[in-house]
C-alpha positions as CSV (number, residue, x, y, z in Angstrom):
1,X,-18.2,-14.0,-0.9
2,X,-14.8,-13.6,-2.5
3,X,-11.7,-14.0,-0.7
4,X,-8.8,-11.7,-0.3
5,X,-6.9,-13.9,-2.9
6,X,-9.5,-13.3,-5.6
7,X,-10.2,-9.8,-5.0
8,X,-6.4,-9.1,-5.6
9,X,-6.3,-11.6,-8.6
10,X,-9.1,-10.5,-10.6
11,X,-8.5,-7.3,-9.8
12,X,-5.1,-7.0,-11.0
13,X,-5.8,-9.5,-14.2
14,X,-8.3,-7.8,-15.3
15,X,-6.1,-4.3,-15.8
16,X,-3.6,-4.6,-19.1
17,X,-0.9,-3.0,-17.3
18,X,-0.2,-6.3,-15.5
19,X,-0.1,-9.7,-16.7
20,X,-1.5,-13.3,-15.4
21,X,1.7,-13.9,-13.4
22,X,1.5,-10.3,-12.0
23,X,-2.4,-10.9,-10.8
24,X,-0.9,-14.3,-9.1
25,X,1.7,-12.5,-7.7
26,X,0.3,-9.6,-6.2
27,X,-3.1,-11.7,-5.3
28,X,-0.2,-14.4,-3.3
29,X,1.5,-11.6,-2.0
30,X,-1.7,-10.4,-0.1
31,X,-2.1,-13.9,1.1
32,X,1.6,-14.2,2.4
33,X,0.8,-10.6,4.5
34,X,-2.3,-11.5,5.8
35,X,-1.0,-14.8,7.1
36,X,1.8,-12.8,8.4
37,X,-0.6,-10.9,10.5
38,X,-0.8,-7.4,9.0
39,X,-4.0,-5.4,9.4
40,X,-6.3,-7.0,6.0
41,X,-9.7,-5.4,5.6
42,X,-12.3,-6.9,2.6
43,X,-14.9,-4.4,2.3
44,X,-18.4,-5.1,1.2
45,X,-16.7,-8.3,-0.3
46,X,-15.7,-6.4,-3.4
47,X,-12.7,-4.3,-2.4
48,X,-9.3,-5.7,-0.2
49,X,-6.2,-4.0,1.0
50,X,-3.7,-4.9,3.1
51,X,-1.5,-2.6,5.8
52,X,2.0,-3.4,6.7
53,X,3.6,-1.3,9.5
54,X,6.6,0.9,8.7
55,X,9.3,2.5,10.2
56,X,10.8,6.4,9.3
57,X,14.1,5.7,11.1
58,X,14.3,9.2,12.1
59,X,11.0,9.2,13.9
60,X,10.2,5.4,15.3
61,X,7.5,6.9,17.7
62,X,4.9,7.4,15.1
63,X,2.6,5.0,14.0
64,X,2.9,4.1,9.9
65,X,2.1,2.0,7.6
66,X,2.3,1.2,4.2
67,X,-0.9,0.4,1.5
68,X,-0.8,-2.4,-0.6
69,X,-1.8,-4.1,-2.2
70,X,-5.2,-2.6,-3.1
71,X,-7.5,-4.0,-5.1
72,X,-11.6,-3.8,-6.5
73,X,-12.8,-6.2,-8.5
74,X,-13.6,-4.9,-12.2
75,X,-17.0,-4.9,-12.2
76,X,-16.9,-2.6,-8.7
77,X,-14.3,-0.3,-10.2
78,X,-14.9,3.5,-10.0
79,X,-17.7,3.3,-7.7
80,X,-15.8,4.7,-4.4
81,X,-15.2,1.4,-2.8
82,X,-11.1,1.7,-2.8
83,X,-12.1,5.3,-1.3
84,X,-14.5,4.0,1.3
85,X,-12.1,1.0,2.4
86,X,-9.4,3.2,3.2
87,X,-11.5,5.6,5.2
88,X,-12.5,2.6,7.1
89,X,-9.1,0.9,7.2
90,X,-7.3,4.6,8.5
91,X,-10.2,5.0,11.5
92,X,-9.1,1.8,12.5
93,X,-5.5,1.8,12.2
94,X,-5.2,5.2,14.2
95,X,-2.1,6.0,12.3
96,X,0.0,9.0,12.1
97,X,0.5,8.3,8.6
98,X,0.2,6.2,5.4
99,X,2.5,5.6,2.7
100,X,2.2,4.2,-0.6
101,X,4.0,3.3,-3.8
102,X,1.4,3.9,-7.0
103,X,0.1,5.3,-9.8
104,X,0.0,8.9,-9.1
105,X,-3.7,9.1,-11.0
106,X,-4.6,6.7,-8.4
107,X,-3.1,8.0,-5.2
108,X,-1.6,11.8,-5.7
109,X,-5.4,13.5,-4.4
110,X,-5.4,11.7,-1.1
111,X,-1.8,10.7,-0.5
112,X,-0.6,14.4,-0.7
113,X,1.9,15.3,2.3
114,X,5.1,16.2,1.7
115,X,7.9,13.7,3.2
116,X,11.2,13.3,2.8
117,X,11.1,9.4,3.7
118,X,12.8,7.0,1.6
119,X,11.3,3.7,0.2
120,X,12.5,1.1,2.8
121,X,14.3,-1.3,-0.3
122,X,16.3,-0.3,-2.9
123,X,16.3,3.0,-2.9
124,X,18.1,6.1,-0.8
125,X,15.7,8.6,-2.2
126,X,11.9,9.4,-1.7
127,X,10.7,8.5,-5.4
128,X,7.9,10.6,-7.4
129,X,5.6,8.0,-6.9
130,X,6.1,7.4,-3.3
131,X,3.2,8.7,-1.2
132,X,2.3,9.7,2.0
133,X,-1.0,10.7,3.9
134,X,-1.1,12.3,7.0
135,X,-3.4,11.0,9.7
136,X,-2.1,12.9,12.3
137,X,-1.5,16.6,11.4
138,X,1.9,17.4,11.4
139,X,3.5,14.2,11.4
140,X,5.9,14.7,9.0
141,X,7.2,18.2,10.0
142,X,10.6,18.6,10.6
143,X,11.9,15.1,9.1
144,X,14.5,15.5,6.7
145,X,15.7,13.1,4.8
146,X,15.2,9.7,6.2
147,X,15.5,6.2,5.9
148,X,12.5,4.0,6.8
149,X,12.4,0.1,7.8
150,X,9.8,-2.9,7.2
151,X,9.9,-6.3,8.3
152,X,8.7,-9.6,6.8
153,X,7.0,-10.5,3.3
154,X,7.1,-6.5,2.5
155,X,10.9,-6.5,2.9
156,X,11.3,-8.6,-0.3
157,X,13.0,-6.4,-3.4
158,X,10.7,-7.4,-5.5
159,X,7.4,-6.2,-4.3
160,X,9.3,-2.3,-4.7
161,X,9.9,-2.9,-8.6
162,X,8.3,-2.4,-11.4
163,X,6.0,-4.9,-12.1
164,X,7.7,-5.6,-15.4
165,X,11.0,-6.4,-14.2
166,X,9.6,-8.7,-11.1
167,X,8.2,-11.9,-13.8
């Protein structure tokens, strides 16, 4: 069985958006959360993802967290694994709600409620590209604009950029 580290690494090197170093960094990256003791799921040894808890400053009650990295190994791609994990990873989280920062194709379906959270590094404003799923209905109702908060590895800059500008 592969580990988390070689899920992310293959993963990510297989995909010509990203480059050796990326696949290294992102594939570390899920090693340095998991260590840090954030919810890690591998599931059916081909798919890992890892959840890091997240604060919406305006509304510290509710339960969040953030995706990433995810990651199916190529040869398991487009099969529903990614879709399966995260169904798994969410009934045991019991969240009120998921963020993510991705690839719309990838994440727009299922990350579709409307927020007005900001990223919680670099950035005032809730990007195009920054997601949320509601796991509690209604979550997210009434927030306006708000800053959120996360702690340890995720906190670093560089895991919020563009992969291009991070190597």
């Amino acid at each position: 069985m592969k580990t988390p580290y070689q899920i992310q690494f293959e993963a990510f090197n297989s995909d010509s958006y990203y480059t050796e170093a990326h696949a290294k960094l992102y594939a570390q990256f899920a090693e340095d959360l998991i260590e840090e003791g954030n919810y890690s799921i591998v599931y059916k040894g081909v798919a890992h993802a890892c959840y890091t808890p997240i604060t919406i400053d305006e509304a510290p009650h509710l339960k969040c967290f953030v995706l990433a990295p995810l990651a199916v190994l190529p040869e398991h791609q487009g099969k529903g694994y990614a879709t399966q994990l995260m169904d798994q990873a969410e009934s045991e989280l019991d969240a009120d709600v998921i963020f993510v920062l991705g690839d719309p194709k990838h994440y727009a379906r299922r990350f579709n409620a409307k927020h007005n959270v900001a990223l919680p590094v670099g950035s005032d404003e809730s990007p195009d590209f920054w997601f949320a799923r509601e796991l509690t209905q209604g979550a997210l109702d009434g927030i306006g604009k708000s800053q959120s908060s996360i702690k340890g590895v995720f906190a670093n800059p560089i895991m919020w950029s563009n992969p291009d500008e991070q190597i």
